[in-house]
N, CA, C and O of each residue as an XYZ file, in Angstrom:
260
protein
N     -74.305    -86.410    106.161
C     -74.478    -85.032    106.530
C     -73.270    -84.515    107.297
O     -72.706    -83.427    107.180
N     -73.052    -85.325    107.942
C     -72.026    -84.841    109.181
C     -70.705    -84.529    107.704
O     -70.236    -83.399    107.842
N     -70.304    -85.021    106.876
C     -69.088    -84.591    105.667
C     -69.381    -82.915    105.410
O     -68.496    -82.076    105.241
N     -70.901    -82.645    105.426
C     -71.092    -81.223    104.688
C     -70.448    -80.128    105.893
O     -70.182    -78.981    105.535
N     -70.244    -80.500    107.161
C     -69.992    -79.586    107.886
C     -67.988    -79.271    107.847
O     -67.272    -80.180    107.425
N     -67.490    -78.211    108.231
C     -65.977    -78.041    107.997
C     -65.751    -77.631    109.261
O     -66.335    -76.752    109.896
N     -64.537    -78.588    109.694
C     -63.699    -78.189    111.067
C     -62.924    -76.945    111.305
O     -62.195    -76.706    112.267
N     -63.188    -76.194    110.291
C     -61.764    -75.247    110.180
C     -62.870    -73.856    109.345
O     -63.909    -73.895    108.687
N     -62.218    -73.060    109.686
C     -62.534    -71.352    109.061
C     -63.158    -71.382    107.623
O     -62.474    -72.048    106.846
N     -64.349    -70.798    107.042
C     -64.124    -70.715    105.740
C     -64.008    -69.432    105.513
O     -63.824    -68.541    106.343
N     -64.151    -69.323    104.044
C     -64.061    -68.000    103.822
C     -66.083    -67.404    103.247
O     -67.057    -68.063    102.882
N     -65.831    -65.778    103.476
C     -67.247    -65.645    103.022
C     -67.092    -64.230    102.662
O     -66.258    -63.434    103.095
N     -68.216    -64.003    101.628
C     -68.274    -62.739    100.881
C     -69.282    -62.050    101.607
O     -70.158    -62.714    102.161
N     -69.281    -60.669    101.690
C     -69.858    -59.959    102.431
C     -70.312    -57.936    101.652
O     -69.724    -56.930    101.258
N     -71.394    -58.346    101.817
C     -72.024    -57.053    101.298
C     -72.677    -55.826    101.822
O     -73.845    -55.711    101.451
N     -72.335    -55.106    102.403
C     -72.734    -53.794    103.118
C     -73.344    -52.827    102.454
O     -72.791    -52.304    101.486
N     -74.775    -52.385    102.945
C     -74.931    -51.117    102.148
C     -74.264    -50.153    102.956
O     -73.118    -50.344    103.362
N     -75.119    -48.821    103.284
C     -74.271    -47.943    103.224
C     -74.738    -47.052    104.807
O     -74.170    -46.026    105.181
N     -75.799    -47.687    105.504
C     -75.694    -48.068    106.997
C     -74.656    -49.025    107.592
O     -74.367    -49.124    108.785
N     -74.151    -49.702    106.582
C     -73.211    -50.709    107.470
C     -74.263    -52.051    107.648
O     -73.844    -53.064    108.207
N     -75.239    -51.996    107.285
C     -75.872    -52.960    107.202
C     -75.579    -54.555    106.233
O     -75.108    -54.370    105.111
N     -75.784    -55.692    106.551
C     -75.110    -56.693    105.659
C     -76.350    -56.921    104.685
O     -77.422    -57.390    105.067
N     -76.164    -56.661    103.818
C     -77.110    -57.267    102.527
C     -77.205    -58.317    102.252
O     -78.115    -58.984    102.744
N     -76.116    -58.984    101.176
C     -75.666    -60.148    101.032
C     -74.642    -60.841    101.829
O     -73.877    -60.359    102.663
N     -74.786    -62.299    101.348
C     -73.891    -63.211    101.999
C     -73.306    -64.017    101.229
O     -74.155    -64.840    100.888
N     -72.151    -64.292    100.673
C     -72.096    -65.893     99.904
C     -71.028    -66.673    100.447
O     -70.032    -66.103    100.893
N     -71.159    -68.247    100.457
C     -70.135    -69.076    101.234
C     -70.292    -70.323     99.729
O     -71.302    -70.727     99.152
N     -68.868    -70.618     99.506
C     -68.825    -71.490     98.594
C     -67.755    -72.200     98.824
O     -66.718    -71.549     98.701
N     -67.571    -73.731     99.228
C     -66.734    -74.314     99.992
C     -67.013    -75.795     99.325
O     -68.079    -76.033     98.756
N     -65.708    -77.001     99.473
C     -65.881    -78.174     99.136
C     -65.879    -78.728    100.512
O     -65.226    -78.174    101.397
N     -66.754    -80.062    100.786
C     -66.828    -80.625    102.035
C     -65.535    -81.606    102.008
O     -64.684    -81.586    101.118
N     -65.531    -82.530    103.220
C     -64.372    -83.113    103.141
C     -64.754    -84.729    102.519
O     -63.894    -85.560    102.225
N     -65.957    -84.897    102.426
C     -66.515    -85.900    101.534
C     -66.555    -85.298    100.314
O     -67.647    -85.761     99.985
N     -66.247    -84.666     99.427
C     -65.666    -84.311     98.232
C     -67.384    -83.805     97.612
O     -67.758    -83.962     96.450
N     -68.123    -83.258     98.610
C     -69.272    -82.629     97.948
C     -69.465    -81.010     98.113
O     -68.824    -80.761     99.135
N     -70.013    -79.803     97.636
C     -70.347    -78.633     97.229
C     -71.287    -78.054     98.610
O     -72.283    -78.607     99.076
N     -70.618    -76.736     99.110
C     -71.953    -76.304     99.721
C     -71.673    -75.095     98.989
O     -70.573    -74.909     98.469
N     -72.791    -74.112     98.912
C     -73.173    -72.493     97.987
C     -73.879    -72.247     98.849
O     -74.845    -73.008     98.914
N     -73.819    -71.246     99.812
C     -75.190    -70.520    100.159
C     -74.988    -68.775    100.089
O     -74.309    -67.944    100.691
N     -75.881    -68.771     99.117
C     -76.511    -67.376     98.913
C     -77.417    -66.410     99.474
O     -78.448    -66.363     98.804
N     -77.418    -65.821    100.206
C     -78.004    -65.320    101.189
C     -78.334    -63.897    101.388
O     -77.576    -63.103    101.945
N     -79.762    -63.538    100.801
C     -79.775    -61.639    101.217
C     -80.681    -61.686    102.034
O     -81.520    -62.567    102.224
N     -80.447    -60.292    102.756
C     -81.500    -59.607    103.747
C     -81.988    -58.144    103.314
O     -81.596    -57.065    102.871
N     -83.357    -59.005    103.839
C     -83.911    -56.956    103.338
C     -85.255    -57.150    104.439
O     -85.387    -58.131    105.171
N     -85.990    -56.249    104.387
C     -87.487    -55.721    105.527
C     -86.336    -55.138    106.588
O     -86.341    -55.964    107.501
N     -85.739    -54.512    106.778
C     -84.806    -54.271    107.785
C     -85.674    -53.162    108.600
O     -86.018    -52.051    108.197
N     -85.969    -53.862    110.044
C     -87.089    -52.781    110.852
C     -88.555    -54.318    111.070
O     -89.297    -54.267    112.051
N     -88.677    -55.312    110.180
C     -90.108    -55.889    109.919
C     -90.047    -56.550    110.889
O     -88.896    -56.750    111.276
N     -91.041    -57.110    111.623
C     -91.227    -57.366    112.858
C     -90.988    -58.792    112.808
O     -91.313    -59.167    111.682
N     -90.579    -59.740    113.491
C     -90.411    -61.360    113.588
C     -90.686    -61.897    114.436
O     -90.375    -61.650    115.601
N     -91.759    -63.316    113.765
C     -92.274    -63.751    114.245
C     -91.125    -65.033    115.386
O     -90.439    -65.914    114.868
N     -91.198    -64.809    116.785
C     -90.097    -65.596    117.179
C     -90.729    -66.811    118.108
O     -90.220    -67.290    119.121
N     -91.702    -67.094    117.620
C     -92.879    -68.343    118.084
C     -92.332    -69.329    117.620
O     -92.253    -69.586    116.419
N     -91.646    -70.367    119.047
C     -90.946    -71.814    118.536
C     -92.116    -73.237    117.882
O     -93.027    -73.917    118.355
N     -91.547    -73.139    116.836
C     -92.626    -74.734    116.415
C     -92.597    -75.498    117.615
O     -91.953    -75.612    118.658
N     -93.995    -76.174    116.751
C     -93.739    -77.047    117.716
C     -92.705    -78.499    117.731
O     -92.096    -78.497    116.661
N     -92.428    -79.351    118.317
C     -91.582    -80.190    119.300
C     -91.215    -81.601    117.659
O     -90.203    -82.092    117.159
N     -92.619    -81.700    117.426
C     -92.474    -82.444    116.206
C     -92.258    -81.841    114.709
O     -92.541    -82.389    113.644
N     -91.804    -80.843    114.875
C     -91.103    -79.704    113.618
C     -89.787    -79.507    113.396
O     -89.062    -79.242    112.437
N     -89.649    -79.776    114.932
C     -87.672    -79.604    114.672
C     -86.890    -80.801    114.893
O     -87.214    -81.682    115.690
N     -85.784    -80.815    114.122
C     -84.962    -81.654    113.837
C     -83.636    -81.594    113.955
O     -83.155    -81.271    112.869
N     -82.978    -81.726    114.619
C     -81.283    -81.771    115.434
C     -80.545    -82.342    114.210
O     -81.058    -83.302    113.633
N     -79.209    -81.754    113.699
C     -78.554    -82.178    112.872
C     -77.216    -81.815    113.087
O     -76.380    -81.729    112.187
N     -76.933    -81.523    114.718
C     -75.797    -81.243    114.922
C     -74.911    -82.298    114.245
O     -75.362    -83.436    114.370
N     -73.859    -82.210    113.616
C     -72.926    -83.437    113.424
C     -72.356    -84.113    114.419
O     -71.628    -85.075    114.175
């Protein structure tokens, strides 16, 4: 896991509507263990309320590298 993460800047695509708001996201990068990350990423409900209630203790999982 710790290979998928990058020491250095990437690059990323970025989609604005027309509030200035970010729509999309895309990041497409090779790790330095010679494997693929893609993440594709939209947002929308913009205004919907979130739920910000932490799991509980045996739900989360640390993967800092």
């Amino acid at each position: 896991m710790h290979n998928d993460y990058l020491a250095t800047p990437f690059l990323a695509n970025f989609w604005l509507d027309d509030a200035g708001r970010v729509r999309r996201v895309v990041v497409d990068y090779r790790t330095a263990g010679g494997g693929r990350v893609i993440v594709d990423a939209g947002f929308s409900n913009f205004g919907a309320k979130v739920n910000l209630a932490v799991p509980p203790a045996k739900d989360i999982q640390d993967i800092t590298p």
